[in-house]
N, C-alpha and C positions, 0 to 999 in steps of 0.2 A: 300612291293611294289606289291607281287603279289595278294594281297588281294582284293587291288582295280583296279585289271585288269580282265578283262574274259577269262574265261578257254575256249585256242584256241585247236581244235584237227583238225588234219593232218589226211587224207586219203592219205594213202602213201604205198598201197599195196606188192610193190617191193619193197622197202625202204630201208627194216632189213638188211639185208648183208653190206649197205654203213654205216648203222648207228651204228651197231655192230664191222663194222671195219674184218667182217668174207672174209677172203681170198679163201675160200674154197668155196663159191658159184659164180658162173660167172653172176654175175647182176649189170649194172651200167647204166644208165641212166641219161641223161641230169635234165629229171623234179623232180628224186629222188632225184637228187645231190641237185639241188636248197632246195627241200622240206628240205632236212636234213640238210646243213647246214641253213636254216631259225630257224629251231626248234632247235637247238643246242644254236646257236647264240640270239636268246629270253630265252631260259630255262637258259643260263647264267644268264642274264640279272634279274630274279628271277622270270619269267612270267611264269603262269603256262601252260603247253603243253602236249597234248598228239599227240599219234600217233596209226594210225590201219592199221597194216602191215598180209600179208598174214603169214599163217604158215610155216618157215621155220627149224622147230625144236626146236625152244625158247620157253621156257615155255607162262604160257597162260595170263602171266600179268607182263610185271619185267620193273624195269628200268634202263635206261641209259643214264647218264650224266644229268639227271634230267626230262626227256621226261619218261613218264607213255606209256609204247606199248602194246597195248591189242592187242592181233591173232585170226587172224580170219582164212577163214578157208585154207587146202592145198593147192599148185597151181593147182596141175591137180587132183584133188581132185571132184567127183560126175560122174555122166554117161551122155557123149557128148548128147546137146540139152537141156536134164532136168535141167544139172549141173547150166543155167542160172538160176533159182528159187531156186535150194538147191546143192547146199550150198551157192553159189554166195549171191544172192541177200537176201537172210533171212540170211544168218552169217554178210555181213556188215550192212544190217540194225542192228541189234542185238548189234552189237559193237560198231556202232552212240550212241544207246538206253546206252547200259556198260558210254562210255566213259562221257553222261551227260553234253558237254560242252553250252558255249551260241556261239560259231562259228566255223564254221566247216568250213575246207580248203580245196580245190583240185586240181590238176592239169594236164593236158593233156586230149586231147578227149577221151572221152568213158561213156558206159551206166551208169558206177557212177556219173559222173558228174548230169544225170539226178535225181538218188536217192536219192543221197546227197538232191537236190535241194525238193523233195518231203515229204523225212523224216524232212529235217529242215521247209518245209511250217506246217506239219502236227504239229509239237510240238513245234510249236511257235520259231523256233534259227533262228541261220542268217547266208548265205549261202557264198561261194565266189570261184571261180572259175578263175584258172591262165593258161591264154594261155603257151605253151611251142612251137608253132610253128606256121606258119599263119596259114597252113592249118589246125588249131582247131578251126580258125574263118569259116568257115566253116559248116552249122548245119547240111549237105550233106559229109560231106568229105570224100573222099574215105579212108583216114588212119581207119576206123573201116569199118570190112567186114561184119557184116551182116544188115538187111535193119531195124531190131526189133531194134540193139541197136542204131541205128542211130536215129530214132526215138526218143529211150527214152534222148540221148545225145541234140537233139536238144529240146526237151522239158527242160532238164535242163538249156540249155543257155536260153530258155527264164524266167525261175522262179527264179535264183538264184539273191543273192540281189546282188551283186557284182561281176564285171569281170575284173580282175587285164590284161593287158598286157605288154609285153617287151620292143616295140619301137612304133613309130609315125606311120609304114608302119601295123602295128599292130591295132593299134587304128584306123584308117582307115576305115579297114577289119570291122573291129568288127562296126564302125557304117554303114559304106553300107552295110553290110549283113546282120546283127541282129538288127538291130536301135534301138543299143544300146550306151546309153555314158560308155568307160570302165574309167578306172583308171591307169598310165601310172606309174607300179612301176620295175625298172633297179632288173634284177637279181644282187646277192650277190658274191662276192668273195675277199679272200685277201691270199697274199704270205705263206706258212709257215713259220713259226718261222724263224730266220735267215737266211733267203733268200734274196737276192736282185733282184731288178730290172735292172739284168744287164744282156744281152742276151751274152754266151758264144761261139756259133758259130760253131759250130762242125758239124750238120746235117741238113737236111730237112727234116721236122717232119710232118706225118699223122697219126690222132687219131681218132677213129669211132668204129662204131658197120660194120662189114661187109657184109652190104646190097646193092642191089641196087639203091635204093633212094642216096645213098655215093658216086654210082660210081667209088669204087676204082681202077678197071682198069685204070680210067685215070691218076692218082698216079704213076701206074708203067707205061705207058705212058710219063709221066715227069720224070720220073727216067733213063729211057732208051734217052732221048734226053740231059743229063746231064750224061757221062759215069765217068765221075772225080769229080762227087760230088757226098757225102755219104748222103742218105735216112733210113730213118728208119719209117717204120707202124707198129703202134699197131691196132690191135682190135680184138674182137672173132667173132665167128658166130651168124647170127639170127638164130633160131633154124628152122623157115621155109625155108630159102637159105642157107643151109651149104654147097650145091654144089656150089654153086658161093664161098664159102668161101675155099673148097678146091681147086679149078682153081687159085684165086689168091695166094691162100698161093705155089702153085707147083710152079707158072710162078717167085712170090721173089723171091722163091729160088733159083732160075735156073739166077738171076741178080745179078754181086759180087757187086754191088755199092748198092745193101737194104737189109738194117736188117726188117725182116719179124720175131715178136715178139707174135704173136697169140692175146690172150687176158691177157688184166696187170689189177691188182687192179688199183682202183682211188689212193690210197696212193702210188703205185707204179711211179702211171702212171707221178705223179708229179715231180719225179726226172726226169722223160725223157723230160720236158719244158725245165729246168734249165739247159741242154746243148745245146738246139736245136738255131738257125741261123735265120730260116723259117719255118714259121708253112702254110702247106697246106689244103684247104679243098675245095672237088671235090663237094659236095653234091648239087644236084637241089632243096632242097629246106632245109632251117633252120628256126630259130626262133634267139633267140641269145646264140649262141654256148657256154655252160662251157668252152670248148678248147680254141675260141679266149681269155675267158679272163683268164685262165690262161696263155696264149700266151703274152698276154699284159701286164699282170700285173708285166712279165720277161722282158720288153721291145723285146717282140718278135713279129717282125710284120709278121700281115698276107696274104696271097693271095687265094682271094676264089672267086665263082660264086654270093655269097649271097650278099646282102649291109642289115647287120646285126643295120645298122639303127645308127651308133655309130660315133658323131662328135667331135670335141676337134674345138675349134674357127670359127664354120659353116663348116670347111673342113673333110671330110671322114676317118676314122683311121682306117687302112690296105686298102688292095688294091684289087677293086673289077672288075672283068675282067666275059666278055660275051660268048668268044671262049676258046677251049685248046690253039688252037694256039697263043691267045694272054696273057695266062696265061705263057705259055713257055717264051712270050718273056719279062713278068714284073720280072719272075725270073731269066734270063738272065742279065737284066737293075743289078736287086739289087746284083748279083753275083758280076758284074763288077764295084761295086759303095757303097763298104764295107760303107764310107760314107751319104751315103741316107738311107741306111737299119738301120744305126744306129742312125741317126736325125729320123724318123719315128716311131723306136723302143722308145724313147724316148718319141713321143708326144704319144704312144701306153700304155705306163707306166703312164703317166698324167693322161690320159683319165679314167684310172682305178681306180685311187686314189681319183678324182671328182666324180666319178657317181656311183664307186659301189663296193665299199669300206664299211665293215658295219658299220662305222661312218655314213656312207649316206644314207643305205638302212634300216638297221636293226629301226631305230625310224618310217622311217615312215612306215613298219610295225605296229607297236605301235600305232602309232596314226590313222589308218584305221581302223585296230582289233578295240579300245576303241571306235570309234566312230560311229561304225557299230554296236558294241552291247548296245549302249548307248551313251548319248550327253556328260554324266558325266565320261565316261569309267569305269563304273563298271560295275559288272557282273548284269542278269536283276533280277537273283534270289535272 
């Protein structure tokens, strides 16, 4: 099978620890997650895949579970300002060059996006580029802080041959601001092994990176107007706000109704869906949250600021509110009305198994990869 497919490789910098399964490094990421479970769920499939992750210890070429990961260079590795030219930019070009594939993947804003889209113009591959949030549609977006990579970022949005996005509010974006047509492809997710889709009801559950784009203040804000229901947050610190991360993590503790958990592996993190009730998310802005659908795929419905774009019969799945105040009062509603949390948990569990389930996502991978590198989906080589 994979003979007559093209060899797809992943720019997936941060990657290695989700992909290795390494507990010992604190890296998780919404766009890694996606990236890695894509390239797992293909390399099954017998398609061949690489991946170019930064240097986290692993040797300089090895594989796993069928994905080829070539290293590239340190994280904090070269001398601040130069480090963009070397090692940065000449160790990934370098590793595009190693890897040899006919398409090359990426996701989230930043100056690779541009690179990518350069090295693949120059030696003839084919590019393609996966929003992780709106504001990636964005060729300005303040998510990258300096004005040079911004630049080479939005040059890649305009050369790359392809631009995958999450939902309809997505595709939008991407043609009034880049006038561009993208391609409307549902992130991936499914239950572990013997799990069910049945939401067991124990907590109210928030799961983040602890930033302020999260908001988690407001989290323990909802926790403290529910003194008789049990909360639980996980996440770690951004390494740029660890003070905001040490102000929330003091204030849980000082609240007996939240378990305040720091940062969990992704495989950890998974057992703490399977008991939760309600899953919360305070964030100003998403794309489409890993966490709702594992939330969903538990029949765990959600309550958040974002409308993640996700319908089941035209009607909206979980519940999307403007105010705290009126977030308070939809989890007041689903508190008192065990029965609607669990008819919602329900259509939240459909909606998972219809749109992104890898019976539904993982082919048409396949068939974009094949028709992007070729009409016949072979390789061009």
């Amino acid at each position: 099978m994979s003979d007559s497919f093209p060899h797809v490789c992943i720019l997936a910098p941060y990657a290695f620890p989700l992909l290795a399964g390494d507990d010992a490094i604190q890296v998780i990421g919404g766009a890694e997650l996606q990236m890695v479970i894509v390239a797992k769920l293909l390399a099954a499939r017998g398609r061949r895949i690489s991946m170019v992750c930064l240097d986290f210890g692993q040797q300089d070429k090895l594989e796993i579970e069928g994905i080829t990961v070539i290293r590239a260079y340190e994280p904090d590795e070269g001398v601040p300002v130069l480090r963009f030219v070397w090692p940065r930019l000449t160790s990934m070009w370098a590793c595009m060059k190693r890897a040899d594939a006919d398409v090359y993947y990426q996701q989230t804003a930043g100056m690779l996006t541009g690179v990518m889209a350069e090295f693949c113009r120059r030696h003839r591959r084919k590019s393609v580029f996966a929003s992780a949030s709106n504001p990636d549609l964005f060729p300005n977006t303040p998510r990258i802080q300096f004005a040079r990579d911004r630049w080479i970022y939005a040059y890649g949005l305009r050369h790359v041959d392809r631009i995958f996005v999450q939902n309809d509010e997505q595709a939008r974006l991407c043609r009034t601001n880049l006038g561009r047509e993208p391609i409307l492809v549902p992130n991936c997710y499914e239950l572990p092994a013997g799990q069910t889709a049945e939401a067991k009801g124990n907590y109210i559950l928030w799961v983040s990176t602890i930033r302020r784009l999260k908001r988690p203040e407001q989290f323990l804000d909802i926790a403290r107007a529910f003194p008789n229901q049990q909360f639980r947050m996980i996440g770690g610190p951004d390494n740029s706000e660890r003070d905001l991360y040490a102000r929330i993590k003091e204030r849980a503790d000082a609240m007996e109704n939240v378990e305040f958990l720091g940062f969990v592996t992704f495989a950890r993190i998974e057992e703490h869906f399977d008991e939760a009730k309600l899953f919360v998310n305070t964030s100003e802005s998403e794309g489409v949250p890993n966490a709702f659908l594992q939330a969903w795929a538990r029949g765990v419905p959600t309550v958040s600021f974002i409308d993640a774009g996700a319908k089941l019969g035209g009607v909206s799945i979980g519940f999307q509110v403007n105010t705290l105040k009126e977030m308070i009062g939809v989890i007041a509603d689903l508190e008192s009305d065990p029965l609607k949390r669990g008819l919602e948990g329900r259509r939240c569990a459909e909606y998972v198994e219809k749109v992104h389930s890898s019976e539904r996502v993982i082919p048409l991978y396949e068939q974009l990869f094949a028709e992007l590198a070729g009409s016949d989906g072979a390789p061009r080589r």
